[in-house]
N, C-alpha and C positions, 0 to 999 in steps of 0.2 A: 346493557353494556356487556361486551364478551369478554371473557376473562382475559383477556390478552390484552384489551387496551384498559380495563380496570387496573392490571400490572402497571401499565405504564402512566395512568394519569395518577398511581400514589404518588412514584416516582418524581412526574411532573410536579405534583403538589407540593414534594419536600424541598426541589429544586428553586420554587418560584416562593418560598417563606422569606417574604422582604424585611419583615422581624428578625428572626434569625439570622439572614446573612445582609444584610446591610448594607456593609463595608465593603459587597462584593457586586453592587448592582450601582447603576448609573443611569439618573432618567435623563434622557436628553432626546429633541428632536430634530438632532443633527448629528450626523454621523463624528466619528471622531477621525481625527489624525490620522495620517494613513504611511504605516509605515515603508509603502513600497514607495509610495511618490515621493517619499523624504526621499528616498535614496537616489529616485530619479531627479531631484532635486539638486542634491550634493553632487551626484555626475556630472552634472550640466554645469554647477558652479567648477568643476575640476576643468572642465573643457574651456573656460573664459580663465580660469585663476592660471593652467600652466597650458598654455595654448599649444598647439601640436600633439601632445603628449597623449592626449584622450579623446575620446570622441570617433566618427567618424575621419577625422580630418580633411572634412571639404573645400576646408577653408584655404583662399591661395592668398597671396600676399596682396594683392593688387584689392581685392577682396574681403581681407581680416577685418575691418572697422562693421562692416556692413553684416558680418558672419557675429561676430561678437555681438553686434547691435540688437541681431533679431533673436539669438540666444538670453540675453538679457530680460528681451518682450516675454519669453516664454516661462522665465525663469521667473520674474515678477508675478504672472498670470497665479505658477501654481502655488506660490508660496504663498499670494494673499490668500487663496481658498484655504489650505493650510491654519494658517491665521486664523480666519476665522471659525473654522474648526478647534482651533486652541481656546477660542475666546469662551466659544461655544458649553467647553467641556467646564469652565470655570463658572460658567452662568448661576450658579448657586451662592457666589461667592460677590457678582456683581450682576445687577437688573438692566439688560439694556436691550432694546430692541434690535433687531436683525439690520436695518439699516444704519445704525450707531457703529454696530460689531464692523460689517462693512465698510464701512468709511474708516474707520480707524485701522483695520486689516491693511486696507491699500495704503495710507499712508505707511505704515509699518516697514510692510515690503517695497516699500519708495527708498524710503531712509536707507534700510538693510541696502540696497540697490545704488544708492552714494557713496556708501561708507567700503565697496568693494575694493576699492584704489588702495584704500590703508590696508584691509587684510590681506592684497596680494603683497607689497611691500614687507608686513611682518614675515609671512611663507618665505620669501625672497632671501629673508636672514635667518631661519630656519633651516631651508636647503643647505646654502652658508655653512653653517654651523653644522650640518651631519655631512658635510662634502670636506672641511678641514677634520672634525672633528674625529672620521674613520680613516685610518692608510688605508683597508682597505677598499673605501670608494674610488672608484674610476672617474667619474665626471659627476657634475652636479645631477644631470638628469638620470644618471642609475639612480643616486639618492629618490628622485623623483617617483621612480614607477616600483623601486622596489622594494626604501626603507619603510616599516611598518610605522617611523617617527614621524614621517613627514607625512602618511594619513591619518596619523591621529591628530597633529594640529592642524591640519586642514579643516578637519569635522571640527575640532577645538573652535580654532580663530571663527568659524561659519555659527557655531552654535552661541559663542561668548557675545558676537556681537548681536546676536536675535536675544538673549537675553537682557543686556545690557539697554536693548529699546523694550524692553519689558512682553516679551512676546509671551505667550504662556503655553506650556507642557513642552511643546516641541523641543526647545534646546535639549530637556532632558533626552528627549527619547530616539535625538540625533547621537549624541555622544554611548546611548546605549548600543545603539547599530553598530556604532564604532568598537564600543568594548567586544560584544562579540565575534568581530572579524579580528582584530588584532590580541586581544586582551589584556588595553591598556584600558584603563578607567580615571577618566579626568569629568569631574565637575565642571559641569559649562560658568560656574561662578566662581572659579580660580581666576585667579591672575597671574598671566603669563608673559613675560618680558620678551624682549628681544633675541635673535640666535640661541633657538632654546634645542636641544638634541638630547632624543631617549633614544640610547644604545641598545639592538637587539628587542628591546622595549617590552615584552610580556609581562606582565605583573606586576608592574608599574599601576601607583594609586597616586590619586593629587584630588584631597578633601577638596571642599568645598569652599574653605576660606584660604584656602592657601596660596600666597604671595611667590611668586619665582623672579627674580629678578634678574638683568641683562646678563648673556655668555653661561647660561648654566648646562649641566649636563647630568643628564638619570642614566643610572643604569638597568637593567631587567632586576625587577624582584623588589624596587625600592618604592617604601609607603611614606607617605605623608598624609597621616593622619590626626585624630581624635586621640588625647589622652584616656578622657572621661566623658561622659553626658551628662552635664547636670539637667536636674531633674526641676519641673514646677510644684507647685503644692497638692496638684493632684497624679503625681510622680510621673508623670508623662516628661520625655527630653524637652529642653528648653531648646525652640528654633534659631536659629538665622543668628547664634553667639561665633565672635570668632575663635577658634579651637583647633585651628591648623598650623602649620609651621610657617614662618616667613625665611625665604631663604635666599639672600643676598648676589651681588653680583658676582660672576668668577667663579660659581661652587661647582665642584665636580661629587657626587654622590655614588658612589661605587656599588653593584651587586649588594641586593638584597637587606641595607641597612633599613631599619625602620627609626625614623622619627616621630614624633607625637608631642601634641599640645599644641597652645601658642607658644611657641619658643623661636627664637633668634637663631638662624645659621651665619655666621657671620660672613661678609664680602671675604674672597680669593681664599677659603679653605676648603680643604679633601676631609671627606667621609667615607672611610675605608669600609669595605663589604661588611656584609654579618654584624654592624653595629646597630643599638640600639639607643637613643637617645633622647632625653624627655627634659633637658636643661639647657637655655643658652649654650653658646658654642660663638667665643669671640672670634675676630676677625684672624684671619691669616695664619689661621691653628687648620693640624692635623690629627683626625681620630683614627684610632687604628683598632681592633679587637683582635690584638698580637697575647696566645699564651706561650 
């Protein structure tokens, strides 16, 4: 062995100690999730959810049912492999063979593929809601192609309901595409009500058990998080506790206030900027962090 690849196989040697690093290797004989096809994924669903808008637009009117139709076929196609790519990556956790995985994939992405009618509908009061919600929007469809609000609950509404049919890894690793581009970060297992608008929207958080209820509004910089983690007996966080804020109908949330815990915002009140809040909050009150 020449000194040169002797260097490199210590190297190799430290790199492949499955002892050691663990927590940082994955046996699996199926590739994982891929985050470029999610994204081609999400496109395609953008081209069916606000029609014209994206896409090529080949589509003519005479045409649209049929242009939709075969969009659909495609859309189905890659998100069962997707699937079962997700299933795949979980295999340790459940024993099933490759034609189980598949079968269950495709119904998945069947379901996911029903259930499209309601998530355009929710978007539909979302645009809404960031088209009243800003004077300065011009028409719904500027909101459409240029608020960063209405591509995060895009990815949101796409990702809540692939979790909600129990898909596995993907939802996360849709809503992280998303954090990145925009740098809003919403948990695909929030719940998100109706006409919901994130103003400006950067740095915006929404835990994982967080409740948002109908006509609400974030502003940039606003957290909905965790008070505390409690811990198990071998101190490790206790999983899947609710620990997020529930925040009622009518609330408006202002720049950069943080909330935390389970706590109560009550229906039709304002949460003024810079506030920081860790206790119920009754209904049809205003916070303000005026010195």
């Amino acid at each position: 062995m020449s000194r040169e690849t002797e260097f490199y196989n210590k190297i190799a040697v430290e790199l492949s100690d499955l002892e050691k690093y663990k927590s940082l290797y994955h046996d699996s004989n199926y590739n994982m999730p891929s985050i470029d096809t999610l994204k081609v994924i999400v496109n395609d669903l953008k081209d069916v959810l606000f029609i014209g808008f994206f896409g090529k637009n080949e589509m003519k009117t005479h045409t649209l049912t049929s242009y939709v139709n075969y969009k659909l076929e495609v859309i189905q196609n890659l998100l069962k492999e997707q699937i079962i790519r997700g299933i795949c990556f979980s295999c340790s956790k459940r024993v099933k063979n490759f034609y189980e995985c598949e079968k269950e994939a495709d119904e998945k992405a069947k379901q996911f593929i029903i259930r499209l009618p309601e998530i355009k509908q929710l978007l539909s009061t979302d645009v809404a809601a960031a088209y009243n919600g800003d004077p300065a929007a011009k028409s719904c469809g500027e909101t459409i192609l240029c608020y960063p609000s209405i591509e995060a609950l895009t990815y949101y509404r796409i990702a809540h309901e692939l979790l909600i049919l129990g898909v596995e890894l993907i939802p996360r690793m849709i809503m992280e595409i998303l954090h990145s581009k925009t740098g809003i970060d919403i948990h695909p297992a929030a719940t998100i009500g109706q006409y919901f608008f994130i103003d400006h929207g950067t740095g915006v958080v929404v835990g994982e058990t967080t409740i948002i209820g109908n006509n609400v509004r974030l502003y940039q910089g606003v957290t909905l998080g965790a008070k505390n983690f409690p811990l198990n007996e071998k101190g490790k966080p206790i999983k899947g506790i609710e620990r997020h804020p529930i925040i009622e109908d009518n609330v408006i949330i202002y720049s950069n206030a943080t909330i935390l815990g389970r706590i109560t915002i009550g229906e039709n009140s304002v949460i003024g900027g810079n506030t920081w809040i860790v206790e119920n909050v009754p209904s049809n009150s205003k916070v303000f962090n005026i010195k």
